[in-house]
C-alpha positions in Angstrom: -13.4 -16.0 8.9 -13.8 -14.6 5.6 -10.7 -12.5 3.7 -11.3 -9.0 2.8 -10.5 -7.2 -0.5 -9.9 -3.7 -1.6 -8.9 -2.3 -5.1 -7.5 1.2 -5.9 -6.7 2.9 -8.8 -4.4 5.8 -8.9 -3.6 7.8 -11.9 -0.2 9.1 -12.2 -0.3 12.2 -13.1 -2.2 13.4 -10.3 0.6 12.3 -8.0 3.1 13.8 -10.0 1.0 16.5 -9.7 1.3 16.3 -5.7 5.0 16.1 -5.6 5.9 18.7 -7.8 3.7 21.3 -7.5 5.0 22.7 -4.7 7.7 24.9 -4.6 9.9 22.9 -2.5 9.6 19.3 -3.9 7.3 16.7 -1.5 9.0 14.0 -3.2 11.4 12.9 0.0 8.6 14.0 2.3 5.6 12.0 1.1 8.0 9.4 0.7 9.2 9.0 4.3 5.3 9.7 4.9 4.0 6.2 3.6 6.9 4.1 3.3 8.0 2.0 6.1 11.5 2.2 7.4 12.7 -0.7 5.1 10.9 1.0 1.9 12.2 3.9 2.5 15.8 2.3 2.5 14.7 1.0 -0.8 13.8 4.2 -1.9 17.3 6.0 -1.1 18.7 3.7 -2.6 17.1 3.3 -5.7 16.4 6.5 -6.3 18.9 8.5 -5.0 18.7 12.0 -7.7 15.4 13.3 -6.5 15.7 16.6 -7.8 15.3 15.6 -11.5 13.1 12.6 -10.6 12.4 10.1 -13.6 8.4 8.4 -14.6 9.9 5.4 -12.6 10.4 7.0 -9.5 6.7 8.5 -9.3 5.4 4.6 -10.5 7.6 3.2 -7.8 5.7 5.2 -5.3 2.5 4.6 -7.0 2.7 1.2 -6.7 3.2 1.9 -3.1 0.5 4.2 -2.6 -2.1 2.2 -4.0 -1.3 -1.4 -2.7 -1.8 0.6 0.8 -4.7 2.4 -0.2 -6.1 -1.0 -1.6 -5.3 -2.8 1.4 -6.9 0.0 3.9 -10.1 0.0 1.9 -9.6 -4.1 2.3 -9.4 -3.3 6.2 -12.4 -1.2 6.1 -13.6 0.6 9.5 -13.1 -2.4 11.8 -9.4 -2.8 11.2 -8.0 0.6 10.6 -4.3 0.3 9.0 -1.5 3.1 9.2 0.3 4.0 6.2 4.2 2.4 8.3 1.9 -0.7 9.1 1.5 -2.1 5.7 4.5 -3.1 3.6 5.1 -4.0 -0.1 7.2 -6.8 -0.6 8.3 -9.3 -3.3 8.7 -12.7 -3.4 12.1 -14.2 -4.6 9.7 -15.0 -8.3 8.9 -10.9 -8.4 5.5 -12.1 -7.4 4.0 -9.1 -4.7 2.8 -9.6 -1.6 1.9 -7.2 1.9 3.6 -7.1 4.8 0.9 -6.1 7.8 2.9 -4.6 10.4 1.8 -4.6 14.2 4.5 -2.0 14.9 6.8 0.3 12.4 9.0 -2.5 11.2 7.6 -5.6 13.5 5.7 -8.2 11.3 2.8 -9.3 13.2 2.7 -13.1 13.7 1.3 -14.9 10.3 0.1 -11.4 8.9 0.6 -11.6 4.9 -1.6 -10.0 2.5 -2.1 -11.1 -0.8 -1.4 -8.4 -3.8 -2.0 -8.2 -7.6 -0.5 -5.1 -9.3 -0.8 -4.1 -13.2 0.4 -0.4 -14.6 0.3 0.7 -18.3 0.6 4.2 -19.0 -0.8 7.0 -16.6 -2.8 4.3 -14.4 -2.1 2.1 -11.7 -4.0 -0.4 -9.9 -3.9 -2.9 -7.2 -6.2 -5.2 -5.7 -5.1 -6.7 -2.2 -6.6 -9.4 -0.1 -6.2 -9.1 3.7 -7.2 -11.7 6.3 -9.9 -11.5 8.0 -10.2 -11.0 12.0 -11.3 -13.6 13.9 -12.7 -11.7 16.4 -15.2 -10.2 14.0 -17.2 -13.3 13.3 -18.0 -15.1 10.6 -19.9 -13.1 8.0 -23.7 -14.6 9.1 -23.2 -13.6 12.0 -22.4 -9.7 11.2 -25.8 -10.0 9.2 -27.6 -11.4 11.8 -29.6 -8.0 12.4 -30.9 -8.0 9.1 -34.1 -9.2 7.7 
């Protein structure tokens, strides 16, 4: 059983772009869209003026968005991921890690992702590692129809 891996890159501005060029603001919307219940208690939380929002509150989402987006493409076809299923968390040393829910706000039994994040300036990007299913063989034998 072999771990999968999926990498996004988002560039800021183009979210920024989709939370505030509306003429309502999406910000609290989108937000209770992708976060999980627990996130988006961090969210209210921390940012709690979110008609003037700040650069940090669009990263703090963009971190979000692409961890998610980095672990779906990690989950490819054969294990499809909701956006309440998968959870960023943080270790008590700030080091990231996911959080692969069976059920909004139920952990699934041993179901941790591994995370790397890095932002500078308009971009961010994360790379997640997922485990694999065992019910999807190892990966010789999902090649086993090739020549």
């Amino acid at each position: 059983m072999f771990p999968s891996i999926g990498v996004d890159l988002l560039h800021l501005p183009r979210l920024t772009s989709l939370l505030f060029s509306r003429r309502t603001p999406y910000l609290r919307r989108f937000a209770a869209r992708i976060l999980t219940p627990r996130e988006l208690s961090q969210f209210d939380q921390r940012h709690t003026n979110t008609s003037q929002p700040s650069a940090e509150v669009v990263r703090w989402l963009g971190v979000r968005w692409a961890a998610k987006e980095a672990a779906f493409k990690a989950g490819g076809p054969d294990r499809r991921l909701l956006w309440k299923q998968v959870e960023v968390d943080y270790l008590s040393s700030g080091k990231p890690y996911l959080r692969l829910l069976s059920q909004v706000g139920r952990a699934e039994k041993d179901e941790r992702g591994e995370l790397s994040i890095s932002h500078d300036g308009d971009y961010v990007v994360a790379m997640a590692m997922i485990p694999g299913r065992p019910e999807l063989g190892a990966w010789d034998e999902r090649r086993s129809g090739e020549v």
